[in-house]
C-alpha positions as CSV (number, residue, x, y, z in Angstrom):
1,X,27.7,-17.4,16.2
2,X,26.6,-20.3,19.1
3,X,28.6,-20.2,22.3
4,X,30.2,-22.8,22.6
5,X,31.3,-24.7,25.9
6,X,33.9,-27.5,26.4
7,X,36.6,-28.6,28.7
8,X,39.7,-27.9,27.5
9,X,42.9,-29.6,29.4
10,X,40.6,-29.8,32.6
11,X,39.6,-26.3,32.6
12,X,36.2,-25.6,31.4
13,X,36.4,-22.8,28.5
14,X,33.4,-21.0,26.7
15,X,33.7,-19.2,23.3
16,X,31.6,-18.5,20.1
17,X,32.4,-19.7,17.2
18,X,30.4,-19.9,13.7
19,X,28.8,-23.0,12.8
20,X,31.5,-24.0,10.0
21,X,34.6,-23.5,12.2
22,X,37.1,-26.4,12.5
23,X,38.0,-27.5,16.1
24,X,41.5,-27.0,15.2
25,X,40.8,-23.4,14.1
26,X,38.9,-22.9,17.5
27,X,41.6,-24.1,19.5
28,X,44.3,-21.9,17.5
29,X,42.4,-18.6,17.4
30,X,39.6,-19.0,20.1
31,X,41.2,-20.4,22.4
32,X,45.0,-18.9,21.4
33,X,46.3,-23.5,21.7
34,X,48.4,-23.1,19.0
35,X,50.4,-26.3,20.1
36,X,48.1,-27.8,17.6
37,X,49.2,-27.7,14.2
38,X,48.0,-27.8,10.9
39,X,49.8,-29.2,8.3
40,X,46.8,-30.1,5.1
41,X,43.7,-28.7,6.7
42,X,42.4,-32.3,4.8
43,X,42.7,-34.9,7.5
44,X,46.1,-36.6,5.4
45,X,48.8,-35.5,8.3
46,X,47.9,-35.8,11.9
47,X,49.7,-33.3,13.1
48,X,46.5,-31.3,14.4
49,X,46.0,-34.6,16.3
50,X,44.1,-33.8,19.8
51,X,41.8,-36.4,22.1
52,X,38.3,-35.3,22.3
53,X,36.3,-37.6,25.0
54,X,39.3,-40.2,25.1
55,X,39.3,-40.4,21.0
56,X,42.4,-39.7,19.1
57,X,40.8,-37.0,16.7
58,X,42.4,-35.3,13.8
59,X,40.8,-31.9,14.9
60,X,40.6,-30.3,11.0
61,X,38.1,-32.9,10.5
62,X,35.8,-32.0,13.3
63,X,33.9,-28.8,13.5
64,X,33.7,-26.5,16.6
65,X,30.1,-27.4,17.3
66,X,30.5,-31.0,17.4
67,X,32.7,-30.2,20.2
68,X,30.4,-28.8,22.7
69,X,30.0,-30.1,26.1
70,X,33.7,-32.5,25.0
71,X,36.1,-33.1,27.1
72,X,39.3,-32.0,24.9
73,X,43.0,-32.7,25.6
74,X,45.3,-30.8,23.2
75,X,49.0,-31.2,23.9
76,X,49.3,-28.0,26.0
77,X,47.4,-30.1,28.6
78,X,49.4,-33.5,28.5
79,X,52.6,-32.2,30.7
80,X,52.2,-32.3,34.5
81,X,51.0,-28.8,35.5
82,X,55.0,-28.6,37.1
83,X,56.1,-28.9,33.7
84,X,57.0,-32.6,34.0
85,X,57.0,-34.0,30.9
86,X,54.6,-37.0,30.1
87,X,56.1,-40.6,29.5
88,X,55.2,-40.2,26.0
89,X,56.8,-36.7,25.6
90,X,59.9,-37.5,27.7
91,X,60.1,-41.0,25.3
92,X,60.1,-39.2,22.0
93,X,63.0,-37.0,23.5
94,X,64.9,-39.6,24.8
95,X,64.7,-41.7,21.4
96,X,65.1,-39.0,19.4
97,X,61.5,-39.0,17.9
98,X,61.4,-35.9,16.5
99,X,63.3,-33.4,14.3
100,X,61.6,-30.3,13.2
101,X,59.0,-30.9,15.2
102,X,56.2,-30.2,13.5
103,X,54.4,-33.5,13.6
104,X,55.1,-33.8,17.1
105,X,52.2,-32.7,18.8
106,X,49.9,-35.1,16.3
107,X,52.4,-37.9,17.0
108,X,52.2,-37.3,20.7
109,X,48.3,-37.1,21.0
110,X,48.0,-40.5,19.0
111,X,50.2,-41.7,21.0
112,X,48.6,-41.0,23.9
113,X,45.8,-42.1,23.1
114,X,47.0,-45.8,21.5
115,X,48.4,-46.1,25.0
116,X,45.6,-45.3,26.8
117,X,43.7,-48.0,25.1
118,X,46.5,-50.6,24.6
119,X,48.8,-50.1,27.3
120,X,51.4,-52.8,26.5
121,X,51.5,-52.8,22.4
122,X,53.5,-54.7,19.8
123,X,55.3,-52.8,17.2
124,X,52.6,-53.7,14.7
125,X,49.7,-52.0,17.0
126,X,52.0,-49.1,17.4
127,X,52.7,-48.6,13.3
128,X,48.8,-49.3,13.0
129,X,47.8,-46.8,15.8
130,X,50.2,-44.2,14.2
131,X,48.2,-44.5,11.1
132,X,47.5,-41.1,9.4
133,X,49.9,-39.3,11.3
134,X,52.9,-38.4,8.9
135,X,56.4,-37.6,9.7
136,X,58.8,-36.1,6.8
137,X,61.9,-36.2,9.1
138,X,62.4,-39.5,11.2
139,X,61.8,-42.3,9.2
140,X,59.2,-43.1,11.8
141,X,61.7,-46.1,13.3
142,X,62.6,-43.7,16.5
143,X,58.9,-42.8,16.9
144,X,57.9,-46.1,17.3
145,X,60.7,-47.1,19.4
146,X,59.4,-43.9,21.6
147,X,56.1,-45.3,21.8
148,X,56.8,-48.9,22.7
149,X,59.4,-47.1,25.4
150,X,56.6,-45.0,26.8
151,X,54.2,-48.2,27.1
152,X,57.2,-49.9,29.4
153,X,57.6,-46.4,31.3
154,X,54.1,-45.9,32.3
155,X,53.6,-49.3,33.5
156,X,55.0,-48.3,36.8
157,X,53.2,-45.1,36.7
């Protein structure tokens, strides 16, 4: 086991963790995140989608380890601490981005994160950001919609 340390949501967290365990199993059991799904546990759905030192990473991909000293952001931590939702999150309700919501918290990391690094995107750079992250359920139309909505939203912000 190594102890691991890493900031998780702004709040530094320590934990051991064998040398082969995925992040996204860390931040489930370890760490008791579960908003962080997994779908494949093979990289193919984005739904255990989390930002690790301003990176969209698909956390099943990425061992524990690799993580150390990171500054992660899993989608416990992107709400206001008041509970007020992010633009992103408060987009993909309003637009009606999700159903069953288990691609949500992928979708809303990536999406994060494409805004963060291309704050005013065209529907192309949203579709091509979104890359990876699979939906059964919307037809991906609202999510994008949500994403270009949250872009205009957080420009005032």
């Amino acid at each position: 086991m190594t102890e691991l340390s890493m900031t998780v949501n702004g709040v530094v967290r320590r934990a051991a963790a064998a040398p082969t365990v995925l992040l996204s199993t860390f931040l489930r059991e370890s760490l008791k995140l579960t908003g962080t799904h997994v779908g494949c546990d093979t990289s193919q759905c984005g739904a255990c989608t989390v930002i690790v030192d301003g990176r969209s990473i698909k956390s099943c991909t990425m061992l524990a380890v690799e993580a150390d000293g990171a500054a992660i952001t899993t989608i416990e931590g992107v709400a206001k601490s008041d509970g007020t939702l992010h633009p992103v999150q408060e987009a993909f309700r309003a637009h009606h981005a999700l159903q069953c919501g288990f691609c949500t918290p992928g979708m809303v990391m990536a999406s994060v994160a494409l805004l963060a690094h291309t704050p005013n995107p065209t529907d192309a750079q949203v579709r091509h950001g979104l890359e990876g992250n699979m939906c059964r359920c919307t037809g991906y139309q609202n999510i994008v919609d949500a994403v270009l909505a949250a872009s205009q939203s957080m420009k005032g912000a």
